[in-house]
Every structure is written in structure tokens, then in C-alpha cells.
mmCIF file of the N, C-alpha and C atoms, coordinates in Angstrom:
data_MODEL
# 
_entry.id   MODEL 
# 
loop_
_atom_site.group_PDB 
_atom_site.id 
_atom_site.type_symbol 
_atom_site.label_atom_id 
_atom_site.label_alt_id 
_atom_site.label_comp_id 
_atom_site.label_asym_id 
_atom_site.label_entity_id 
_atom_site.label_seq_id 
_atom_site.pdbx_PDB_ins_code 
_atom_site.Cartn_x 
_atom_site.Cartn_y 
_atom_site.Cartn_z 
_atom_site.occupancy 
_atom_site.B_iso_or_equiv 
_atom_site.pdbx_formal_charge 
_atom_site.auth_seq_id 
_atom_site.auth_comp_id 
_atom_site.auth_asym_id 
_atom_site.auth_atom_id 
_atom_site.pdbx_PDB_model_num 
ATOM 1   N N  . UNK A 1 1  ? -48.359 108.977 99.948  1.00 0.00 ? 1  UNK A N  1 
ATOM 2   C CA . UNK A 1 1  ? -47.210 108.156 99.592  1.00 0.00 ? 1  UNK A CA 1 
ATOM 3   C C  . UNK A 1 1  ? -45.971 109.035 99.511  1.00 0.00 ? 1  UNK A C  1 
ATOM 4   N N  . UNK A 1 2  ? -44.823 108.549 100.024 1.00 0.00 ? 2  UNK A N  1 
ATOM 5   C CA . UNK A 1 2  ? -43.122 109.423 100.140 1.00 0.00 ? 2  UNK A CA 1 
ATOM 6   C C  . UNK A 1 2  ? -42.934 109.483 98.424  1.00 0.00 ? 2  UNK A C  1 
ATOM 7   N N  . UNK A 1 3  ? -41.910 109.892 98.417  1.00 0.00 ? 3  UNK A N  1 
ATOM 8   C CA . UNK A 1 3  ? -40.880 109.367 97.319  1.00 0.00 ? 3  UNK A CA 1 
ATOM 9   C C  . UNK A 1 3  ? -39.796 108.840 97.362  1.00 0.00 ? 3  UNK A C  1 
ATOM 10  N N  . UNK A 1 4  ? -39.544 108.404 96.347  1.00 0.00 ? 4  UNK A N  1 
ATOM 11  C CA . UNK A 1 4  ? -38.011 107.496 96.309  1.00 0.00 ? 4  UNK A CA 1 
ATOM 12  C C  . UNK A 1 4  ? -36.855 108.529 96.115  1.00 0.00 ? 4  UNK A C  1 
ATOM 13  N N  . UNK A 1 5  ? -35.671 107.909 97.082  1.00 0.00 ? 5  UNK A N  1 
ATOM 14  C CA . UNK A 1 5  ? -34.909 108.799 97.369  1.00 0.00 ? 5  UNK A CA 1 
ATOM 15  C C  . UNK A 1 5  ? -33.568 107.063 97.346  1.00 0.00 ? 5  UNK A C  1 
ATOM 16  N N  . UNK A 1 6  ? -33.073 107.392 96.233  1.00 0.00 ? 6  UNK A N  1 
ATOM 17  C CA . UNK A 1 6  ? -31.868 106.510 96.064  1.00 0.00 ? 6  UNK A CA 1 
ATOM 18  C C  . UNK A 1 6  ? -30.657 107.304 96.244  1.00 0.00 ? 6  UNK A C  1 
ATOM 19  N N  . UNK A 1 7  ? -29.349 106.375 97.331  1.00 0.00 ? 7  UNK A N  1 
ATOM 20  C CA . UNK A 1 7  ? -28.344 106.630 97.093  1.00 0.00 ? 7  UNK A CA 1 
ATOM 21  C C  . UNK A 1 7  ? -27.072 105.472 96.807  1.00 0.00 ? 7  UNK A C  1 
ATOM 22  N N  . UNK A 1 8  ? -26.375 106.652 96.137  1.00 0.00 ? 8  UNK A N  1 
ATOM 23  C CA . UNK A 1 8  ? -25.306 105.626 95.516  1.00 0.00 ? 8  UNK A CA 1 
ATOM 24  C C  . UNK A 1 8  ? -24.030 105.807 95.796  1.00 0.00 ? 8  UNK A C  1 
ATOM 25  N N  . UNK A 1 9  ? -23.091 104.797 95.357  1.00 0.00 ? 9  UNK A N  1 
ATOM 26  C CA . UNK A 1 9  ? -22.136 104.918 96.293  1.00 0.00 ? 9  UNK A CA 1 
ATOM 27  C C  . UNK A 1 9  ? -22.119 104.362 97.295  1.00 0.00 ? 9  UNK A C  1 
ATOM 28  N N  . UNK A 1 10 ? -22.544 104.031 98.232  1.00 0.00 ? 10 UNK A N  1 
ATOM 29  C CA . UNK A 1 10 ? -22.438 103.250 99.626  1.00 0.00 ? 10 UNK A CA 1 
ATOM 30  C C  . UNK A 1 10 ? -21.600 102.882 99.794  1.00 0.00 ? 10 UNK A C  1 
ATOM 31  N N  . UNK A 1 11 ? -20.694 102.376 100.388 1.00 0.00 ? 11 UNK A N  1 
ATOM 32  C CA . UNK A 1 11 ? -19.861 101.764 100.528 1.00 0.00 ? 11 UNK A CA 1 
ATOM 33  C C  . UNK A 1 11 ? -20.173 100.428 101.162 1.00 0.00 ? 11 UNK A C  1 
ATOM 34  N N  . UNK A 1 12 ? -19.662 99.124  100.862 1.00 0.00 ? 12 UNK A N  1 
ATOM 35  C CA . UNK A 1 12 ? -20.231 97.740  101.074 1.00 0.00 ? 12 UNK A CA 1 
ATOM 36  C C  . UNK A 1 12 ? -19.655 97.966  102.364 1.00 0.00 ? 12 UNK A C  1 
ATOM 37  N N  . UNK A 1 13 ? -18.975 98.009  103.323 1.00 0.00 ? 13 UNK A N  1 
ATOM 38  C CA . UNK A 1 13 ? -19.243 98.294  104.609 1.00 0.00 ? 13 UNK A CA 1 
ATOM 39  C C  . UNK A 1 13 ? -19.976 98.664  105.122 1.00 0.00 ? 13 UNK A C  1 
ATOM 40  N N  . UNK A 1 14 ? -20.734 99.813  104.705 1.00 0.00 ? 14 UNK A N  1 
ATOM 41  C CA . UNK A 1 14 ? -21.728 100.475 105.427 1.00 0.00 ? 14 UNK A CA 1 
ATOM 42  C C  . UNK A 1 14 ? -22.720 99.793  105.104 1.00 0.00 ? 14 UNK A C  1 
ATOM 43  N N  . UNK A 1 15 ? -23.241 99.700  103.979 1.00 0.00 ? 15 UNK A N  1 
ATOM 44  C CA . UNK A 1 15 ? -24.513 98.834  103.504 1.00 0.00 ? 15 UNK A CA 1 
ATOM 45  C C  . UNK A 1 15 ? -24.423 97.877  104.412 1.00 0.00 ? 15 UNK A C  1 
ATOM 46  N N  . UNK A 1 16 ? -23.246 96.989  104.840 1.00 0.00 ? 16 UNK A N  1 
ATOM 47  C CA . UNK A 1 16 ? -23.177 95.583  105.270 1.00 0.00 ? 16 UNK A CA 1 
ATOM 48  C C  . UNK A 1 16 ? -24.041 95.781  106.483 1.00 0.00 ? 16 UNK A C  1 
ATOM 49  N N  . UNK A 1 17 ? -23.416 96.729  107.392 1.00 0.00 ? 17 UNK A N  1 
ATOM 50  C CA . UNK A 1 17 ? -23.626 97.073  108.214 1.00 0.00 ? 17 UNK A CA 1 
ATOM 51  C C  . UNK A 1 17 ? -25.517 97.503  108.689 1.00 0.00 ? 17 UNK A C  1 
ATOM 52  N N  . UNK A 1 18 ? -26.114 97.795  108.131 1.00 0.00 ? 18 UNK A N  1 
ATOM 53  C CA . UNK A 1 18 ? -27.097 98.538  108.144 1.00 0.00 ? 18 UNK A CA 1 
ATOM 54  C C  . UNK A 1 18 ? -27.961 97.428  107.730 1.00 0.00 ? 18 UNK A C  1 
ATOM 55  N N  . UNK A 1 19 ? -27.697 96.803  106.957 1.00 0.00 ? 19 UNK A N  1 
ATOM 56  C CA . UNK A 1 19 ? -28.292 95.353  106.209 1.00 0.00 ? 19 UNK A CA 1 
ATOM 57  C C  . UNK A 1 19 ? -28.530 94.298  107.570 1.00 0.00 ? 19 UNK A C  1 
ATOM 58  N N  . UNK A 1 20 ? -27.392 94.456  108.831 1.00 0.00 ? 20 UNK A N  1 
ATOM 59  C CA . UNK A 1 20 ? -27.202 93.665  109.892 1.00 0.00 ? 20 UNK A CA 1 
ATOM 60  C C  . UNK A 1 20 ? -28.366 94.056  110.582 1.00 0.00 ? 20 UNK A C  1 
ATOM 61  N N  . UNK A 1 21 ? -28.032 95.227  110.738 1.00 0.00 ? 21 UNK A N  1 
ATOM 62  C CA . UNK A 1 21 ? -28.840 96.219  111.648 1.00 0.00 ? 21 UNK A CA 1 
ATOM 63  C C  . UNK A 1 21 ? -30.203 96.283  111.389 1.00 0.00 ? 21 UNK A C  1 
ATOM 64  N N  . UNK A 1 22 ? -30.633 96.185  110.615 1.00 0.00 ? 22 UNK A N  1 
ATOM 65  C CA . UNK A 1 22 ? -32.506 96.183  110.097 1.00 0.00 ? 22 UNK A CA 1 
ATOM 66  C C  . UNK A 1 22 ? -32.910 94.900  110.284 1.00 0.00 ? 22 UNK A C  1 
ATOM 67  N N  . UNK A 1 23 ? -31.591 93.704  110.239 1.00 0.00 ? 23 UNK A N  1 
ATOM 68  C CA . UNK A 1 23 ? -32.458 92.677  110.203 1.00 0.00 ? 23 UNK A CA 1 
ATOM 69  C C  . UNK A 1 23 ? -32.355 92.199  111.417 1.00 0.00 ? 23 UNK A C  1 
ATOM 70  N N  . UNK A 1 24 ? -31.355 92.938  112.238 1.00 0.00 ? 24 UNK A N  1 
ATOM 71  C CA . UNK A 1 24 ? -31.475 92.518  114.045 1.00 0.00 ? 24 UNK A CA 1 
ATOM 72  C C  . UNK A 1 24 ? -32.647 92.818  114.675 1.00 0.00 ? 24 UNK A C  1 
ATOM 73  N N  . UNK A 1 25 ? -32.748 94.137  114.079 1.00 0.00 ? 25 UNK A N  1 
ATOM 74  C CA . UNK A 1 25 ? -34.391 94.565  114.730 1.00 0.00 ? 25 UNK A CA 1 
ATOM 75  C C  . UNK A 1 25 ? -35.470 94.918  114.044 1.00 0.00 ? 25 UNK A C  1 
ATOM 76  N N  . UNK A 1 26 ? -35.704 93.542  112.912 1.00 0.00 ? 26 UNK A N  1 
ATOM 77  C CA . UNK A 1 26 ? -36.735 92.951  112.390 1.00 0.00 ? 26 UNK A CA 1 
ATOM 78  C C  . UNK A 1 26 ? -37.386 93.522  111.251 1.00 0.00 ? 26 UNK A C  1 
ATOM 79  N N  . UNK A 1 27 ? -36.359 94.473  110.344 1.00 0.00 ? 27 UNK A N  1 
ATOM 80  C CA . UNK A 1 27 ? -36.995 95.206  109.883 1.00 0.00 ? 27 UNK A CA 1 
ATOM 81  C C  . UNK A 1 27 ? -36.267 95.243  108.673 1.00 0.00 ? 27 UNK A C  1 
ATOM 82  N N  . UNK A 1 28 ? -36.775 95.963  107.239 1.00 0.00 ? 28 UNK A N  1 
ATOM 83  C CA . UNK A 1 28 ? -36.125 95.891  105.940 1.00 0.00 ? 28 UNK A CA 1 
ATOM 84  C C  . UNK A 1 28 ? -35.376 96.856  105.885 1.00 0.00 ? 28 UNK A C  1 
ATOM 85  N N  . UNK A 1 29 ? -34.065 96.782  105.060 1.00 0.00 ? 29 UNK A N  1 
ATOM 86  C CA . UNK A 1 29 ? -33.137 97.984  104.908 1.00 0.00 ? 29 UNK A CA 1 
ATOM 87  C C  . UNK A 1 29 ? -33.849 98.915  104.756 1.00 0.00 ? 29 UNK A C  1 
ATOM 88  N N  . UNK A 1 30 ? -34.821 99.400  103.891 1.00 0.00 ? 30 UNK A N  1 
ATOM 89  C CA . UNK A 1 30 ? -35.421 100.155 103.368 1.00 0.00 ? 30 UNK A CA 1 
ATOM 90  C C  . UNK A 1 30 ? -36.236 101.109 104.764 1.00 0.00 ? 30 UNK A C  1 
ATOM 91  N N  . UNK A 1 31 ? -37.276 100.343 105.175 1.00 0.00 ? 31 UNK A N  1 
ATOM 92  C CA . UNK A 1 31 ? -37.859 100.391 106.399 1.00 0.00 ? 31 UNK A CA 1 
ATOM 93  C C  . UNK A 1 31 ? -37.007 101.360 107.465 1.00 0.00 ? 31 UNK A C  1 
ATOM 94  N N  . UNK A 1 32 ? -35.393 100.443 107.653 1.00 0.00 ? 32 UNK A N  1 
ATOM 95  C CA . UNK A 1 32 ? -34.308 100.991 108.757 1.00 0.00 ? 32 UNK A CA 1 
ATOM 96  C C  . UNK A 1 32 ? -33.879 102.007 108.368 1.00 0.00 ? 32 UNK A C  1 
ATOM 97  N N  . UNK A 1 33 ? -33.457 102.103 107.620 1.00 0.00 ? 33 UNK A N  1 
ATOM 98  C CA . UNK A 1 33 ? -32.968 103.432 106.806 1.00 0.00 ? 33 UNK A CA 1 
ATOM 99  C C  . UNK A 1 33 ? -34.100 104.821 106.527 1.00 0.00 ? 33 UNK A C  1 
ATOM 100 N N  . UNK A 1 34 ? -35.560 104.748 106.434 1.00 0.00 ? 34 UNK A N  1 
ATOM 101 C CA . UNK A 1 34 ? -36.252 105.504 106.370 1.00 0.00 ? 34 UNK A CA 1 
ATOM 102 C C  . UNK A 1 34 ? -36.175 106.242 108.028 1.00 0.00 ? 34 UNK A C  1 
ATOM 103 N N  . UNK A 1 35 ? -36.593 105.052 108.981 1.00 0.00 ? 35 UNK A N  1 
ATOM 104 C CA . UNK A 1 35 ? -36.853 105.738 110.159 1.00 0.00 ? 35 UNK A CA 1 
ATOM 105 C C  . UNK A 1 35 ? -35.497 106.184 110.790 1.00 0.00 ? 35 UNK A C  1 
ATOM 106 N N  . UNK A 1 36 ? -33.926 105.943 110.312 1.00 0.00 ? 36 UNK A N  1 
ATOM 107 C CA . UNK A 1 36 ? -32.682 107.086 110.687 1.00 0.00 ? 36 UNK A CA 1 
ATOM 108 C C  . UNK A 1 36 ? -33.191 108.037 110.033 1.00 0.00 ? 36 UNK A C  1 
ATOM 109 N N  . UNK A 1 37 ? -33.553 108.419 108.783 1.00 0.00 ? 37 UNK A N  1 
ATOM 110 C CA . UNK A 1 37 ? -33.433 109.655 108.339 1.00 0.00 ? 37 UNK A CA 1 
ATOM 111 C C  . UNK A 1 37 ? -34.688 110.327 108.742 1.00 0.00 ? 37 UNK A C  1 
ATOM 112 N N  . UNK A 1 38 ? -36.298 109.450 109.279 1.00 0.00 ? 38 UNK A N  1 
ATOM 113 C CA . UNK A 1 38 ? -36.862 110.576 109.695 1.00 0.00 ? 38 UNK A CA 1 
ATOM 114 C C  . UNK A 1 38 ? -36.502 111.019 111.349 1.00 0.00 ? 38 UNK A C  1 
ATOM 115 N N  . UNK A 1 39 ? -35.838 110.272 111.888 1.00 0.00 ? 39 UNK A N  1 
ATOM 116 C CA . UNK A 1 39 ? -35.038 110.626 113.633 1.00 0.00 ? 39 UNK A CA 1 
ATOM 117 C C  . UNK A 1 39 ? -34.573 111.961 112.643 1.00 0.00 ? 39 UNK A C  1 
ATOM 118 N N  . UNK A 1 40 ? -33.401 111.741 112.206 1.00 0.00 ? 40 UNK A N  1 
ATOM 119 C CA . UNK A 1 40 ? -32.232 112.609 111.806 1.00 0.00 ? 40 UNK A CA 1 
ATOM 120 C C  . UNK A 1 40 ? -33.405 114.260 111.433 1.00 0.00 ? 40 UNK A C  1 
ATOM 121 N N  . UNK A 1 41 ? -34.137 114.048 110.434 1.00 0.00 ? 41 UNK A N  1 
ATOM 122 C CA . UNK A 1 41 ? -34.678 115.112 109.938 1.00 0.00 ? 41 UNK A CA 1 
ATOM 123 C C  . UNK A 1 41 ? -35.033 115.738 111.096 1.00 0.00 ? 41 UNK A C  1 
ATOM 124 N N  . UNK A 1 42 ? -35.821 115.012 111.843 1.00 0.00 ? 42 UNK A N  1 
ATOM 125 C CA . UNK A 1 42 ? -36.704 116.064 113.070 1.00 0.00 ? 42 UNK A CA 1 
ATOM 126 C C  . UNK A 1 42 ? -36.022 116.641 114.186 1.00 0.00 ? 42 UNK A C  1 
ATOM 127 N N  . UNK A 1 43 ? -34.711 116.257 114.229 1.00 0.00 ? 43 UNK A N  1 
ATOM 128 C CA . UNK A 1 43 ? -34.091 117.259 115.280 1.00 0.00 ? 43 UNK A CA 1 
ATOM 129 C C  . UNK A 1 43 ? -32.973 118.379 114.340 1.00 0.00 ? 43 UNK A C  1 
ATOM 130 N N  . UNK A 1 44 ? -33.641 119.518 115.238 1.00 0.00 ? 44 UNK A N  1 
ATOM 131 C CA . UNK A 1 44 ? -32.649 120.355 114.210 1.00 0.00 ? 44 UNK A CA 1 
ATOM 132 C C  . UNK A 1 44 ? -30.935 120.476 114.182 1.00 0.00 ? 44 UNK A C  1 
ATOM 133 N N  . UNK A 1 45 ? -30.805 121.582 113.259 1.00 0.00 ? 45 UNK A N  1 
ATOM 134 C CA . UNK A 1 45 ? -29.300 121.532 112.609 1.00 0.00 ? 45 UNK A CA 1 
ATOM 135 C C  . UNK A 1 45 ? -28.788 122.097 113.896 1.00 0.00 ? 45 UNK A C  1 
ATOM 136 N N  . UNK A 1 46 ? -27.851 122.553 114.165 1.00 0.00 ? 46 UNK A N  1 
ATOM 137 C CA . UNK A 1 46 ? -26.805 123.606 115.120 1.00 0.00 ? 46 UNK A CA 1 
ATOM 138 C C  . UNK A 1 46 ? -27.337 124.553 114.733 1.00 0.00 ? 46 UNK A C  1 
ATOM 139 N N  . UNK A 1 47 ? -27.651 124.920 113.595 1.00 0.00 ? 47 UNK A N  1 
ATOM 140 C CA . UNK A 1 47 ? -27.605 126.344 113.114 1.00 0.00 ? 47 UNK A CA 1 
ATOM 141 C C  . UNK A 1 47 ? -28.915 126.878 113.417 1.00 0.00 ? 47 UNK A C  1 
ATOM 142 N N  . UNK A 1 48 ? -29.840 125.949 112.835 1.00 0.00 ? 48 UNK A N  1 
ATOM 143 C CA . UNK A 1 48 ? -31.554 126.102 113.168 1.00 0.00 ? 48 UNK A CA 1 
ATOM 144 C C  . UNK A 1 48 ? -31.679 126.050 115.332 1.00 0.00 ? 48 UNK A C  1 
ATOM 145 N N  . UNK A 1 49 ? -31.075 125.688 115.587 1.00 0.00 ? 49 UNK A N  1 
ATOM 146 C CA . UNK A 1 49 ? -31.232 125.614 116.997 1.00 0.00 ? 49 UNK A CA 1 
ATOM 147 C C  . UNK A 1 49 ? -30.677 126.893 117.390 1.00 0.00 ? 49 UNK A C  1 
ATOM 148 N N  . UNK A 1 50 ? -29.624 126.939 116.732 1.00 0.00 ? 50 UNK A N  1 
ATOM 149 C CA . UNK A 1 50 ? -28.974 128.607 117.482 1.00 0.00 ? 50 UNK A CA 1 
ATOM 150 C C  . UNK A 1 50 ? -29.538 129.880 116.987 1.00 0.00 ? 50 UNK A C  1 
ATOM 151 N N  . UNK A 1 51 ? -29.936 129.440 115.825 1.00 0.00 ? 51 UNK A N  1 
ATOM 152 C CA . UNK A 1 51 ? -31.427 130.555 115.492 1.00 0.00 ? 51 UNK A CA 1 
ATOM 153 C C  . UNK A 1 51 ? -32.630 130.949 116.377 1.00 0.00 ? 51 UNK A C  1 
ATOM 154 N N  . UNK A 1 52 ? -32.999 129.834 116.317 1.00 0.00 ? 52 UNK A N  1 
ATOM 155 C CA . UNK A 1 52 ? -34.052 129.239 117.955 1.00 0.00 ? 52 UNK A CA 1 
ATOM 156 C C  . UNK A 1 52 ? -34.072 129.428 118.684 1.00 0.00 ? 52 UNK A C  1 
ATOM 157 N N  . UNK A 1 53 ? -32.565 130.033 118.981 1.00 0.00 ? 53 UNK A N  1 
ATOM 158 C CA . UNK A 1 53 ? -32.428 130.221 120.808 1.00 0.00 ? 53 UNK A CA 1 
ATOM 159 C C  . UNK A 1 53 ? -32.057 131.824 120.747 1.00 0.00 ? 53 UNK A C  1 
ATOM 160 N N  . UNK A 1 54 ? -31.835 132.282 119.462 1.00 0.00 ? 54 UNK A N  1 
ATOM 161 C CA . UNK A 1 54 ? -31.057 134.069 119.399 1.00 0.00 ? 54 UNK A CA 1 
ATOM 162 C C  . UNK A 1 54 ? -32.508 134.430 119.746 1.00 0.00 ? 54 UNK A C  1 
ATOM 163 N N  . UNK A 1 55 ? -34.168 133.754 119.178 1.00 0.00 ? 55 UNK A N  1 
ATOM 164 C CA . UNK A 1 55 ? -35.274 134.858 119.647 1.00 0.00 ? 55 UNK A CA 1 
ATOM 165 C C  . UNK A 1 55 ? -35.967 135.064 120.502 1.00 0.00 ? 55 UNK A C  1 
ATOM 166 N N  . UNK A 1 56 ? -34.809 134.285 121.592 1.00 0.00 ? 56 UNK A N  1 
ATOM 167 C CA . UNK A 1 56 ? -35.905 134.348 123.095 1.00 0.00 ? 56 UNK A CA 1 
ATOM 168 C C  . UNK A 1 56 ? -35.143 135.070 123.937 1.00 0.00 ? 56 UNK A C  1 
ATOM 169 N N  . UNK A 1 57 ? -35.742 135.402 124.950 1.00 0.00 ? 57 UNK A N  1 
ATOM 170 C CA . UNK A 1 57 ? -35.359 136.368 125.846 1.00 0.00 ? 57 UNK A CA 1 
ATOM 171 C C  . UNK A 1 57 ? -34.463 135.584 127.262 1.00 0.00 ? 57 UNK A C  1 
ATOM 172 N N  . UNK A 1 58 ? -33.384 136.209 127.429 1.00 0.00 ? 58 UNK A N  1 
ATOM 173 C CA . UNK A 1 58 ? -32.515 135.915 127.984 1.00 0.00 ? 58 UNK A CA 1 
ATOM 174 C C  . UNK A 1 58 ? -33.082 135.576 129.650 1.00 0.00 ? 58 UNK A C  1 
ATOM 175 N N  . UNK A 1 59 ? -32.606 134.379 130.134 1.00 0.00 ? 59 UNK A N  1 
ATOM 176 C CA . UNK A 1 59 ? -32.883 134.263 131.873 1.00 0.00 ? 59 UNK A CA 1 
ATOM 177 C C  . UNK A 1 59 ? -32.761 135.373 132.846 1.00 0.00 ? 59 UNK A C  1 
ATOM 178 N N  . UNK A 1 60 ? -33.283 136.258 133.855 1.00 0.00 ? 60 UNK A N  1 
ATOM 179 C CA . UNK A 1 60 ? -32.357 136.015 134.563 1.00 0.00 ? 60 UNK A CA 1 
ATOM 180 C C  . UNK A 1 60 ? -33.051 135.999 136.246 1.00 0.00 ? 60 UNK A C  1 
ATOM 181 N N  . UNK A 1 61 ? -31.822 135.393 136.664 1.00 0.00 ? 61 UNK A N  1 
ATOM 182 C CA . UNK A 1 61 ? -31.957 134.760 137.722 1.00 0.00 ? 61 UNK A CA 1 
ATOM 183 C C  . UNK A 1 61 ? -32.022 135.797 139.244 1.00 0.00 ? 61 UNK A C  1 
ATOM 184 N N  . UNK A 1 62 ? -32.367 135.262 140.206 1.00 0.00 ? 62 UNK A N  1 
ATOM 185 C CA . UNK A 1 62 ? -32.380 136.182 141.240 1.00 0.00 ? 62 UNK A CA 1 
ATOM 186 C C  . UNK A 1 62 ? -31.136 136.014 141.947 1.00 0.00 ? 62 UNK A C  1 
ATOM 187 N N  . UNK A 1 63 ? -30.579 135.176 142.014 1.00 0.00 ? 63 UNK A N  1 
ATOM 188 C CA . UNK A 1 63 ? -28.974 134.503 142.418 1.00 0.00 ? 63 UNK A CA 1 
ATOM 189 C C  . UNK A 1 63 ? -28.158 133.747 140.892 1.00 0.00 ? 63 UNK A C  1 
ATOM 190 N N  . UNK A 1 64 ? -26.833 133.701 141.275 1.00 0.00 ? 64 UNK A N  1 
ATOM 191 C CA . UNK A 1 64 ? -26.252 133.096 140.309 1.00 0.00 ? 64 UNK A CA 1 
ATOM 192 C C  . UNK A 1 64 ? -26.816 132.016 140.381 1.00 0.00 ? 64 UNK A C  1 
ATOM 193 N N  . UNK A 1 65 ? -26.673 130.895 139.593 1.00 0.00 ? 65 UNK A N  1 
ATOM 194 C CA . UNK A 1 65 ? -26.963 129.304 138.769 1.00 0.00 ? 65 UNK A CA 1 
ATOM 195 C C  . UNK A 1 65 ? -26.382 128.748 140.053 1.00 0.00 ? 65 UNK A C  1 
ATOM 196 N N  . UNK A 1 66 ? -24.643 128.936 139.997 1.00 0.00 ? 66 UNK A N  1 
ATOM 197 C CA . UNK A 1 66 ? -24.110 127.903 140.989 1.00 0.00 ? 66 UNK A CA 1 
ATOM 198 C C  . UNK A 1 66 ? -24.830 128.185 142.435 1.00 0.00 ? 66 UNK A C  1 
ATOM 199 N N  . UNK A 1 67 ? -24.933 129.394 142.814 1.00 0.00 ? 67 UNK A N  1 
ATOM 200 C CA . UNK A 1 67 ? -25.659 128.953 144.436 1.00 0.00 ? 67 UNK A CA 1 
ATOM 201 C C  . UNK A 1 67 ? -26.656 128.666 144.167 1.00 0.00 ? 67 UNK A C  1 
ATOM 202 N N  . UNK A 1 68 ? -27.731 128.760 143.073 1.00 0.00 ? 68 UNK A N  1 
ATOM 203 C CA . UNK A 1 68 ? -29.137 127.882 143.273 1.00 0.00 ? 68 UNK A CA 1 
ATOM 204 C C  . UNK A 1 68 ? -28.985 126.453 143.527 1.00 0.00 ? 68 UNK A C  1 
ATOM 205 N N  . UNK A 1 69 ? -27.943 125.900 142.218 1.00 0.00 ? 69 UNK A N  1 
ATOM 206 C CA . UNK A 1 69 ? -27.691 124.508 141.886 1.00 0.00 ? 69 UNK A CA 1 
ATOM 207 C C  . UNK A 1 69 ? -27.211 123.750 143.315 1.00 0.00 ? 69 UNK A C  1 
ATOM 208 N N  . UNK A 1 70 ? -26.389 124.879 144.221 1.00 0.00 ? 70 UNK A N  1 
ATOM 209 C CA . UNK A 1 70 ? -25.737 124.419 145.388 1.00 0.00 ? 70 UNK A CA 1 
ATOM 210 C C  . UNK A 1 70 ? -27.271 124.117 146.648 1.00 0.00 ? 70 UNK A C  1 
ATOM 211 N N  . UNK A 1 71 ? -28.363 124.807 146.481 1.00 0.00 ? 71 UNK A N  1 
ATOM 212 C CA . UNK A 1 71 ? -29.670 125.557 147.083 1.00 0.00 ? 71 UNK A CA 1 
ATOM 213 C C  . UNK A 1 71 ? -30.040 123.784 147.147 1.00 0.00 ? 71 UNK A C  1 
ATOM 214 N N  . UNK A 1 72 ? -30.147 123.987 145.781 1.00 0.00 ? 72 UNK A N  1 
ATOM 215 C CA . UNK A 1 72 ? -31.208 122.624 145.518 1.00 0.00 ? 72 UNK A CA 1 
ATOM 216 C C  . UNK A 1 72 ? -30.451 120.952 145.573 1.00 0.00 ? 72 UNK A C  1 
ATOM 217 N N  . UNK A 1 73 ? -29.066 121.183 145.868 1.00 0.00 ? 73 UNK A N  1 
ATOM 218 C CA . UNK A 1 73 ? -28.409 120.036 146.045 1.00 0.00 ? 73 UNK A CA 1 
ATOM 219 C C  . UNK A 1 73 ? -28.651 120.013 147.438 1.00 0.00 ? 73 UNK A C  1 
ATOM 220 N N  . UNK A 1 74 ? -28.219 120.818 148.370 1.00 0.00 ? 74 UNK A N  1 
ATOM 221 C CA . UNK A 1 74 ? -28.599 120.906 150.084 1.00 0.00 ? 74 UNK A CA 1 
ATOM 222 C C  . UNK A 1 74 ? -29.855 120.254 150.120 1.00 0.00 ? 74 UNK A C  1 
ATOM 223 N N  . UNK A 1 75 ? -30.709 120.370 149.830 1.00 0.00 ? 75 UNK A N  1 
ATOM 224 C CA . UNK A 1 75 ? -32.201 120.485 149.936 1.00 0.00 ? 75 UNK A CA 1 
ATOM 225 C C  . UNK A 1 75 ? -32.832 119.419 149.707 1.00 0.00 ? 75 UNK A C  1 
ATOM 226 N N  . UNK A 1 76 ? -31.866 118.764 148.819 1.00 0.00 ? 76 UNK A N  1 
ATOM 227 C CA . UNK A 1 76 ? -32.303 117.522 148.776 1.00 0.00 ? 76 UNK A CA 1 
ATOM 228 C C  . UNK A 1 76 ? -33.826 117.515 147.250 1.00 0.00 ? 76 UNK A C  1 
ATOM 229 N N  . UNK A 1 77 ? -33.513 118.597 146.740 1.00 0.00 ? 77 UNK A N  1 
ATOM 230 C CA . UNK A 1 77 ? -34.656 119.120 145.606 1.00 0.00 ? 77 UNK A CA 1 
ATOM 231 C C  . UNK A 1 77 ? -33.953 118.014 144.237 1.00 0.00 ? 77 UNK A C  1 
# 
């Protein structure tokens, strides 16, 4: 079982909004609002991604990018 995670403040716009939105696609605020924040959680931050990407080892290529990209546009690839 999760836990409860209340917020306050909302603004009745937004609530309104989201209230529309769960019940367009059949589902309880509660429900709609869980599955944005587990989308949101599972892709990472900027920061966690650029972390992510400082520990791998750099490309490199046998030709520049643009004449490959140009290679494989000819080619019909």
C-alpha cells in the first residue's frame, strides 16, 4: 500500500482543471493525479540525466555525423 501525500493550496483552476481531466478519461482525481506523478517520477531530472551521460564514454565516429547523416539520407537508409 502507497501513502498519502496531500496537497494544499491548489488553486481552483487547476483543481478544476484536472477534476475535467480524470473524468474525461474515466478516472478519479485521485487515480489521475497519482499516474502524472508516477510518469513525472520515472523520467529523470536534467541533472540526473547529465550525470548519466558524464559516465559514459564519448562516440567516436569514423566520419563526421553530417556526412554519415548525408550517407544514409542518399541511401535511402
Amino acid at each position: 500500500m502507497g501513502v498519502t501525500l496531500q496537497i494544499r493550496d491548489v488553486p481552483e483552476d487547476v483543481h478544476q482543471k484536472l477534476k475535467k481531466r480524470a473524468e474525461v478519461s474515466g478516472k478519479s482525481l485521485s487515480q489521475y493525479v497519482r499516474e502524472m506523478l508516477e510518469r513525472n517520477a520515472s523520467r529523470p531530472t536534467t541533472e540526473e540525466f547529465l550525470a548519466r551521460l558524464a559516465t559514459r564514454e564519448p562516440v567516436k565516429l569514423s566520419e563526421p555525423s553530417e556526412v554519415l547523416v548525408r550517407k544514409l539520407r542518399d541511401h535511402g537508409e
